[in-house]
C-alpha positions, 0 to 999 in steps of 0.5 A, spaced: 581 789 799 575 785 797 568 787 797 561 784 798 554 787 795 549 786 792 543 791 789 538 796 790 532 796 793 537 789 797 532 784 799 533 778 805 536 775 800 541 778 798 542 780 805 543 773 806 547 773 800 552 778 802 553 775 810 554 768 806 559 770 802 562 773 808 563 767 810 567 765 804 572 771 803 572 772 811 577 778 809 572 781 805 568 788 806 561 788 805 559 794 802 551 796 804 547 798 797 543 804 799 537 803 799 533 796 801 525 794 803 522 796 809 523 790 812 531 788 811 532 796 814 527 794 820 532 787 820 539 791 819 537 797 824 537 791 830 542 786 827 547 791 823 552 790 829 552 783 830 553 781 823 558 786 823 555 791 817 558 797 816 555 803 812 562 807 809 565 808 803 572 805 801 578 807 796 577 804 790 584 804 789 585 799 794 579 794 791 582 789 788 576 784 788 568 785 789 563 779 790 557 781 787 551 778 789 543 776 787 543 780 781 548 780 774 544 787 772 549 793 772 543 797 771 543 795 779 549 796 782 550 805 780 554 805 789 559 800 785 560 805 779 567 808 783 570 801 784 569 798 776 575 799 773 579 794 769 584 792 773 578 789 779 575 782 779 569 780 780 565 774 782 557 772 781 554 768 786 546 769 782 540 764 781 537 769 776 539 768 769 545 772 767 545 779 764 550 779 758 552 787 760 555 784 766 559 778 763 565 781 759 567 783 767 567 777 771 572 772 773 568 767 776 561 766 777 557 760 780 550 762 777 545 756 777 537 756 777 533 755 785 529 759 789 534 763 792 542 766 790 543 764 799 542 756 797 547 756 792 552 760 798 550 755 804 552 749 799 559 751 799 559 753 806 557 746 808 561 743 802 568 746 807 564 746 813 564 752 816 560 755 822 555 758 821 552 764 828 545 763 829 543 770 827 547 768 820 543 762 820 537 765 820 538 771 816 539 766 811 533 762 813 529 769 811 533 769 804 530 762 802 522 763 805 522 770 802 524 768 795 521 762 795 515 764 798 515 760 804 518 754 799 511 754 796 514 758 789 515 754 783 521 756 782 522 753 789 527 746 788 530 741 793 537 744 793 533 750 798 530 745 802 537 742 803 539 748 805 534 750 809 534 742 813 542 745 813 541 751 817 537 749 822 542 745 825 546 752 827 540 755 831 535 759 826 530 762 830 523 762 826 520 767 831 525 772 827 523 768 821 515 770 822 516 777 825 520 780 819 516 776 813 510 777 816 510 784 818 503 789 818 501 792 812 501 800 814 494 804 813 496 806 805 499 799 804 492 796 807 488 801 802 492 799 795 490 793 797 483 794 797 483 798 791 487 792 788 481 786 789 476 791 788 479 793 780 480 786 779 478 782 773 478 775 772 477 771 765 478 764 762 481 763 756 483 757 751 484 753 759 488 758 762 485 762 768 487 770 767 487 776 773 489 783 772 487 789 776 491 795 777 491 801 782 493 808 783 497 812 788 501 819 789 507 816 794 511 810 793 509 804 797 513 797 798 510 791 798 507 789 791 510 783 792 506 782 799 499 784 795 501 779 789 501 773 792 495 775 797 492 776 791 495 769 787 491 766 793 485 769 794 483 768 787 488 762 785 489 764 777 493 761 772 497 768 771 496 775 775 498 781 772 498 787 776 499 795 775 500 800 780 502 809 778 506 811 784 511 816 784 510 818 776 512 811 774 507 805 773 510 798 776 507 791 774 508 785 777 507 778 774 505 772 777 505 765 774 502 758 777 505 754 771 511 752 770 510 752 762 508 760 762 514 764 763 513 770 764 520 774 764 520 771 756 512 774 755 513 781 758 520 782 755 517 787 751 515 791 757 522 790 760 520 786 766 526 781 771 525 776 775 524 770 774 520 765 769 513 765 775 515 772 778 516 778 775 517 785 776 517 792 771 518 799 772 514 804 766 516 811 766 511 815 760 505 811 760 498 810 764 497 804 768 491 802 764 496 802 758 500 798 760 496 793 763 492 793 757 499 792 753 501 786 759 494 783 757 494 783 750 502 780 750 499 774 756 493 773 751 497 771 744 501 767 747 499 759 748 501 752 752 503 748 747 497 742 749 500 736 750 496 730 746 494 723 749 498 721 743 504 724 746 503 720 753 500 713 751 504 707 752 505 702 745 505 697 743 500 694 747 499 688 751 492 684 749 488 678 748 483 676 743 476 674 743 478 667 743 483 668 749 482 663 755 482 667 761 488 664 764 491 666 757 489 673 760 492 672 767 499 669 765 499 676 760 497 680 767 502 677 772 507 677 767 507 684 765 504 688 772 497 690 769 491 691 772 487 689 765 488 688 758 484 691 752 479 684 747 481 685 740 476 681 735 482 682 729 485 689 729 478 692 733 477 694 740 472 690 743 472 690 750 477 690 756 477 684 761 480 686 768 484 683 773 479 683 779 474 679 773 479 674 771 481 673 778 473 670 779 472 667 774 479 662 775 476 662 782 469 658 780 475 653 775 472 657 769 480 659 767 479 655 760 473 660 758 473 665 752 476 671 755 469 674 749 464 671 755 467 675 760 470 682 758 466 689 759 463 690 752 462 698 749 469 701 753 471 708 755 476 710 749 479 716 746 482 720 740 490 720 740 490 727 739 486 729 744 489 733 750 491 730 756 486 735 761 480 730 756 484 724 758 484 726 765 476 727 766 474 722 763 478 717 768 475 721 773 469 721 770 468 714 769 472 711 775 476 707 771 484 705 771 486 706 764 483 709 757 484 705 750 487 709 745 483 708 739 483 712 732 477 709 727 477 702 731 483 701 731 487 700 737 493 704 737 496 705 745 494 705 752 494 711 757 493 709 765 491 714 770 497 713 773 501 715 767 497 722 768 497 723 774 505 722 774 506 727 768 502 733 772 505 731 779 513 729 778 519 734 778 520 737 771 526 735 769 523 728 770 518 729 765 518 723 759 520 727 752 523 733 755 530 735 753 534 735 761 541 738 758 540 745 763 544 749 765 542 756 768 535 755 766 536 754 758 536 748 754 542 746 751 542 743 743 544 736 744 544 736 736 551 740 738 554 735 743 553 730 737 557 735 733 562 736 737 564 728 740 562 723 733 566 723 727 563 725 720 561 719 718 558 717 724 554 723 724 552 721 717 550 715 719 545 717 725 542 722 720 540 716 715 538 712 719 533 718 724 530 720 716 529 712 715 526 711 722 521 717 721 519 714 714 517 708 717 513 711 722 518 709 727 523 712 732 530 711 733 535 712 739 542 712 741 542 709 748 546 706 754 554 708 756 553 712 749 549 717 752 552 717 758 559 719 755 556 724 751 553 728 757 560 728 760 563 730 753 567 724 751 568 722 745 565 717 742 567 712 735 561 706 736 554 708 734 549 702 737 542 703 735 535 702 739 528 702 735 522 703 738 519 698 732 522 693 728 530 694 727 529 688 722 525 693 718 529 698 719 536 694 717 533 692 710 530 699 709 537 701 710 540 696 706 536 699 699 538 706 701 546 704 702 547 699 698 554 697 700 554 695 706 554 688 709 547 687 712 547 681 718 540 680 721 537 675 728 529 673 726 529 671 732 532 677 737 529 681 733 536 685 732 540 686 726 548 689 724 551 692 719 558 693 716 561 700 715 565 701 709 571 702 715 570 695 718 566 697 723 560 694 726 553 697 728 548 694 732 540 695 732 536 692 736 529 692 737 527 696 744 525 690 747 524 686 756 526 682 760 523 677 764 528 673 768 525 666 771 530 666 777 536 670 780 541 669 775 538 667 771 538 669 763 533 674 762 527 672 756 526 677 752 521 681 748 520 687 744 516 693 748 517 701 748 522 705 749 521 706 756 521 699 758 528 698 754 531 703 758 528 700 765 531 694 763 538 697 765 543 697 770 543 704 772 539 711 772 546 713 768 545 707 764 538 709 763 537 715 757 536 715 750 538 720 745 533 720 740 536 720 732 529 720 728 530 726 723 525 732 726 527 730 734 535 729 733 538 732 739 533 730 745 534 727 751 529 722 754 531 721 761 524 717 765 529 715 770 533 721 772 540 719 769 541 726 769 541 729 775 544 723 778 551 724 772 551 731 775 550 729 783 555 723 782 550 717 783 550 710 782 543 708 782 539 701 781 532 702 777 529 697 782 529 694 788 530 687 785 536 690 780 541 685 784 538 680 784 536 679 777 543 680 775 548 679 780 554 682 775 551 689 776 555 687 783 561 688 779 558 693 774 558 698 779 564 698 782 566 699 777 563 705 774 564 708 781 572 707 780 571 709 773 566 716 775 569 717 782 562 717 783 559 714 790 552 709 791 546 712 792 544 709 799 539 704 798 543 702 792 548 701 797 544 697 801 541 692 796 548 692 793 551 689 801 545 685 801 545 682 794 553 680 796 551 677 803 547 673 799 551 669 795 548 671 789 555 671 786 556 664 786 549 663 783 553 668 776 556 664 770 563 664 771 563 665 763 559 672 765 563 674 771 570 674 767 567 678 762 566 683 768 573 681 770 575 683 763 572 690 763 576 691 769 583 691 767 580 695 762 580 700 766 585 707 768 585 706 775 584 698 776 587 700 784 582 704 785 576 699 783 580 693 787 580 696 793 571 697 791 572 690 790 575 689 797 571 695 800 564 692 798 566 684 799 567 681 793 574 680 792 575 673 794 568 671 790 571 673 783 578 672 785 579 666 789 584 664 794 587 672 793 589 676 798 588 683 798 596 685 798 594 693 798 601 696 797 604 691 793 597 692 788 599 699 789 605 699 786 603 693 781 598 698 777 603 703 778 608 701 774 614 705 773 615 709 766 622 705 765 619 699 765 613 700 761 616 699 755 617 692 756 608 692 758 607 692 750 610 685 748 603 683 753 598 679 748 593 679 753 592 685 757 587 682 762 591 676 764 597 681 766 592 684 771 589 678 774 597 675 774 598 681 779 593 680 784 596 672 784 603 674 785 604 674 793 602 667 791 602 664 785 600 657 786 592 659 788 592 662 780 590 654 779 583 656 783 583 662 778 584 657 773 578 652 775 572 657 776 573 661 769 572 658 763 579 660 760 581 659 753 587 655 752 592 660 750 589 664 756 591 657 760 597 656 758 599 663 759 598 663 767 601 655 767 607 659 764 607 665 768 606 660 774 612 656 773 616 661 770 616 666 777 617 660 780 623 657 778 626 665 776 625 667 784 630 660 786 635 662 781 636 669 780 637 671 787 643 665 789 649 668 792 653 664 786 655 666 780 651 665 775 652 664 768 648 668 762 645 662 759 643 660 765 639 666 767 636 666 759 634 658 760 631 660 766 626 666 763 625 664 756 619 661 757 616 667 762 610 670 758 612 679 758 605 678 762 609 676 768 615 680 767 613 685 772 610 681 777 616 678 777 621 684 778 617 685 784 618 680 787 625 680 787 628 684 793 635 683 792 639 688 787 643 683 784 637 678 783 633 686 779 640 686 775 640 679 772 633 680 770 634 686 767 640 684 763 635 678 761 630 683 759 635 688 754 640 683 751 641 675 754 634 674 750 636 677 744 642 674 743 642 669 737 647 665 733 650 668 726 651 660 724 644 658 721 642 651 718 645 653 711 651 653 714 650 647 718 650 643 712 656 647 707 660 644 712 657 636 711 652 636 716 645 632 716 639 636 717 636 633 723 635 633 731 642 635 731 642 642 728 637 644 734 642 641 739 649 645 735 645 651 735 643 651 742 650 650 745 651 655 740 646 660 743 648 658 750 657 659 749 654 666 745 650 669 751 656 667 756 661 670 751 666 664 751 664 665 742 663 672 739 664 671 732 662 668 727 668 665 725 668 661 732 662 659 731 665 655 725 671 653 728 667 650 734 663 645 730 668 642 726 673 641 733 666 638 736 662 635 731 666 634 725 673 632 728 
């Protein structure tokens, strides 16, 4: 038998937990805690029948497995002590941290961090889409807005809105919701409440907001909770603490605003759960104000960690000088998207000329102007290492777009309102220089995922080049598929580089430190290579962005921020670096969310003119998603069909394309991404004049084991991929020829295969007996990149048999006679010997000569008599 429960003092949430859960092992029973708030009585005493709740005791012997839900606390769950034994599996479904006295015992979990545990349960639900009853969906539903707060939390993530948007497709009746979520303070509750905002202090302290009150009771009385968030919203402070003396115990209740502030890690002393904003305690043996005077004190000796300008601020910055023309300055700010520039005289900041300024005076025909004429003098600045509220302020305060970061003069970056206001407003796990490997609620140390999957002279390598970076007063990353791969747990073996500097400088410094090495530098790309000691080449470029003229085009490179190399890449995926510098090893820098859409399955462009500026991205995704088995994010799917629909492949290099083609046969499951190409439209546009033959290419890419031994003599992998998507009709190989800039081994390779296939598919499958050497003369030409595609082509048994007997012994057969030979027995050297030996050759394979001996004999009666 299997058993569903969930805690003491059982909440909607994990009512909603246990129905959910029902859902999911329909066989199971539920097993009622106990006791549970006010208003989930009310709620059970109505519904207890139609969600089919009863509240008895059952064998432990018959227990096989509980389903445990909303909380991992042992200390919680005393109604399951008979049914713990050795022999019982658990399961845990919880959005709260797990609590390490239950893990030894579990057998599965699923604990993830979001506002309610019945999130997690409708995502499996509709994952297996099962029905859910409107009184089910509207339990539910009360889970998610009780322990959400109305999804008003900060605890709330998009995961419980989806789950909410689900449920109502079943029928959630809010009236339900409102009646049992709102229900009226009784006279007692009403006059805790009082005593509460009555006592209540408030103080600031070093920016953060503080409210602590407390109140006494005889009885017990539920509903702290309700008074919490009344009081977070009267008084909207960073941080409320709240004690209450009830029933001998004092409980003290924690509210945060922000996300920085986790209170279940501050107040641990004082043995509170919950989570990070919301946290509650129960004290036995102390007096209300002591315990709110311990709370305070704990509260006020921790502190946020103020984040600087410095840490924000782009760089290095686009400007002009004094003398710049002001159509010098517009070309600089169309070019780039900004609204204004910072006017330097030497390395000093002198003036900002704005867009709305250089439009004017273009407008009066003054674009050969000096910029110094026309630039606001005297400009708003600030000191990198001021906070980022102060930076903020005197935006707002100024009415000004950007701030220049300037320390004794000097011009050092740039910070924009919108970058702040970016920095406050979007999701955490999206904020710049923040580590986003997650999982249940706590970092992960990338630095061991860099331990785990790269050799030991590769981890040598990063840890030179991050404590060389750091010295120059440079950062360092290891960026793109690298990281990507790493996340997924792959191993990696080719280390590239990206500097946020100058990776010439870096190269040569490194050259000082590791003498011997081979050091290969590009002035002009601003990137540079070594040669390890193994051979193996490493490549460091500069962080660098591209401009590119017209679709299809080239891009035009320059050098830039971090941030902008990785908006230059194809994929979100794609999009994250892994910083190396000595002090920061191990951190994640994700501005795109790469992240979240590794862990979703999602390809996704950075932006709408992806496709556009490079068509072969086209390619790039099919092929990541075959590779991944991820799916196309729907507006990238939607740029995806459009960009193929305007031929925008046809305006591609070839020469790029066959790189892509290339990367493609590199791949595991190669069916799988032709059947992208064929899905998406651009089958024929890299192949052309291919049919897409579905079961043939299935069975061509899935060779047998037998005749995979055969695979190995292919010199040129690629080409035996490209020789099956011609095969059905091999003559249309020659457009494929025309289009691709094809090396001439490449060339010759298809023209052989082309010819080969064809005269072998006359021959072999004759009804007339056919003698071995014709068979060999036939095939002897056939590139191994052929052979499959030849063997699948043939229908008939006798023909496969022939082909066979070719491939295990007609083409090794060899004479034992040599040109040594030869002449011992008078013969001159000449075009003769080749004729003697091919005969030789063709009477061998047939068996009319075996010996050496017959050999002999055959040329003295033929050529010497």
């Amino acid at each position: 038998m299997d058993l569903i429960t969930t805690h003491h003092n059982m909440d909607f949430d994990g009512l909603a937990s246990m129905v959910a859960a029902n859902l999911l092992y329909p066989k199971a029973n539920l097993l009622l805690p106990g006791k549970a708030l006010p208003a989930v009585e009310e709620f059970l005493a109505l519904y207890k029948d139609r969600l089919k709740i009863q509240q008895k005791l059952y064998n432990p012997r018959e227990i096989k497995r509980l389903i445990l839900v909303d909380s991992s606390e042992l200390t919680r769950f005393s109604h399951l002590k008979p049914y713990l034994t050795e022999e019982v599996e658990i399961i845990l479904y919880d959005h709260h941290p797990l609590a390490p006295d239950l893990k030894p015992y579990l057998t599965e979990k699923v604990v993830k961090p979001c506002g309610a545990t019945v999130t997690l349960l409708i995502q499996r639900l509709k994952e297996l889409d099962l029905k859910i009853s409107s009184v089910e969906a509207t339990v539910m539903a009360l889970g998610i807005y009780q322990d959400t707060g109305g999804l008003l939390y900060p605890s709330t993530t998009k995961e419980d809105i989806a789950a909410l948007l689900y449920l109502f497709n079943f029928g959630v009746n809010l009236e339900v919701v409102q009646r049992f979520l709102k229900r009226p303070l009784s006279r007692e509750q009403e006059l805790l409440l009082k005593e509460l905002i009555k006592n209540a202090v408030t103080e600031e302290k070093e920016g953060l907001s503080y409210l602590a009150t407390w109140a006494k009771t005889d009885d017990y009385l539920p509903g702290l909770s309700y008074m919490a968030s009344y009081l977070m919203e009267l008084h909207q402070p960073d941080i409320l603490v709240m004690a209450v003396e009830m029933d001998k115990s004092v409980h003290l209740v924690g509210r945060s605003s922000k996300e920085e502030i986790d209170l279940r890690s501050i107040l641990y002393g004082l043995r509170v759960k919950g989570h990070p904003q919301a946290v509650s305690g129960v004290q036995k043996g102390k007096k209300v104000k002591e315990v709110l005077d311990l709370a305070l004190k704990l509260l006020r000796n921790f502190k946020i960690p103020a984040k600087t300008v410095k840490e924000v601020m782009s760089w290095p910055v686009k400007f002009v000088t004094t003398e710049s023309t002001i159509e010098e300055a517009r070309k600089i700010m169309v070019r780039y998207g900004h609204s204004g520039l910072p006017v330097l005289d030497g390395d000093k900041l002198v003036g900002i000329i704005s867009r709305r300024d250089v439009d004017k005076v273009i407008h009066h025909n003054l674009g050969h102007a000096p910029v110094k004429a026309y630039m606001s003098k005297n400009p708003i600045t600030i000191n990198p290492e001021a906070s980022i509220e102060e930076a903020l302020s005197l935006l707002i305060k100024h009415d000004i777009g950007r701030l220049p970061v300037v320390k004794e003069g000097r011009l050092l970056g740039i910070v924009s309102r919108t970058d702040l206001l970016k920095l406050f407003h979007q999701p955490e796990e999206l904020k710049p220089h923040k580590t986003l490997y997650r999982e249940g609620g706590f970092a992960l140390n990338l630095k061991k995922l860099l331990e785990e999957n790269i050799p030991p002279e590769g981890l040598e390598l990063i840890n030179t080049v991050g404590k060389t970076a750091s010295l120059l007063g440079m950062r360092a990353f290891l960026v793109g598929g690298i990281v990507r791969d790493l996340l997924l747990g792959q191993k990696q073996k080719d280390l590239d580089f990206v500097v946020e500097g100058d990776a010439l400088l870096l190269v040569k410094e490194l050259g000082k430190n590791l003498p011997t090495l081979k050091l290969i530098s590009h002035e002009r790309f601003k990137t540079a290579s070594i040669i390890l000691k193994n051979g193996q080449k490493v490549d460091f470029a500069t962080s660098r962005v591209e401009f590119y003229q017209y679709p299809a085009a080239l891009p035009e490179v320059e050098a830039s921020t971090i941030k902008e190399d990785l908006y230059r890449r194809d994929f979100t995926i794609n999009s994250m670096a892994l910083e190396i510098t000595f002090g920061h090893i191990g951190e994640l820098y994700d501005p795109f969310g790469g992240f979240a859409d590794l862990q979703e399955g999602i390809i996704r462009v950075l932006h709408n003119l992806s496709f556009i500026e490079d068509p072969t991205r086209i390619l790039r995704a099919l092929r990541f998603l075959g590779r991944f088995n991820f799916k196309l994010e729907d507006n990238t799917e939607s740029l995806l069909l459009d960009a193929v629909s305007s031929g925008l492949l046809e305006l591609t290099s070839p020469g790029r394309i066959l790189q892509e083609i290339k990367l493609f046969f590199a791949e595991k499951d190669i069916f799988k991404i032709l059947k992208l190409l064929n899905h998406y439209g651009v089958y024929t546009e890299v192949f052309p004049k291919a049919h897409y033959e579905e079961e043939f290419l299935s069975r061509y890419f899935t060779f047998s084991f037998e005749f995979s031994r055969y695979l190995k003599e292919i010199k040129i992998p690629w080409l035996f991929g490209v020789i099956g998507i011609y095969a059905k009709n091999l003559t249309e190989i020659s457009k494929f020829r025309k289009k691709y800039p094809l090396t001439r081994e490449e060339e010759e390779t298809l023209i052989k295969v082309t010819k080969g296939i064809g005269e072998a598919l006359k021959l072999l499958p004759s009804p007339r007996d056919i003698k071995g050497h014709e068979i060999y003369e036939t095939l002897k030409n056939l590139p191994p990149e052929g052979f499959w595609a030849l063997y699948l082509l043939l229908d008939r048994y006798r023909a496969k048999v022939r082909f066979r007997q070719y491939l295990e012994e007609l083409r090794f057969i060899k004479p034992k006679i040599t040109g040594e030979d030869l002449k011992a027995l008078g013969l001159k050297p000449g075009p003769l010997f080749r004729e003697i030996l091919n005969k030789i050759k063709a009477l061998k394979i047939d068996g009319v000569l075996k010996e050496q001996k017959d050999e002999i004999l055959y040329v003295r009666q033929n050529y010497l008599s």
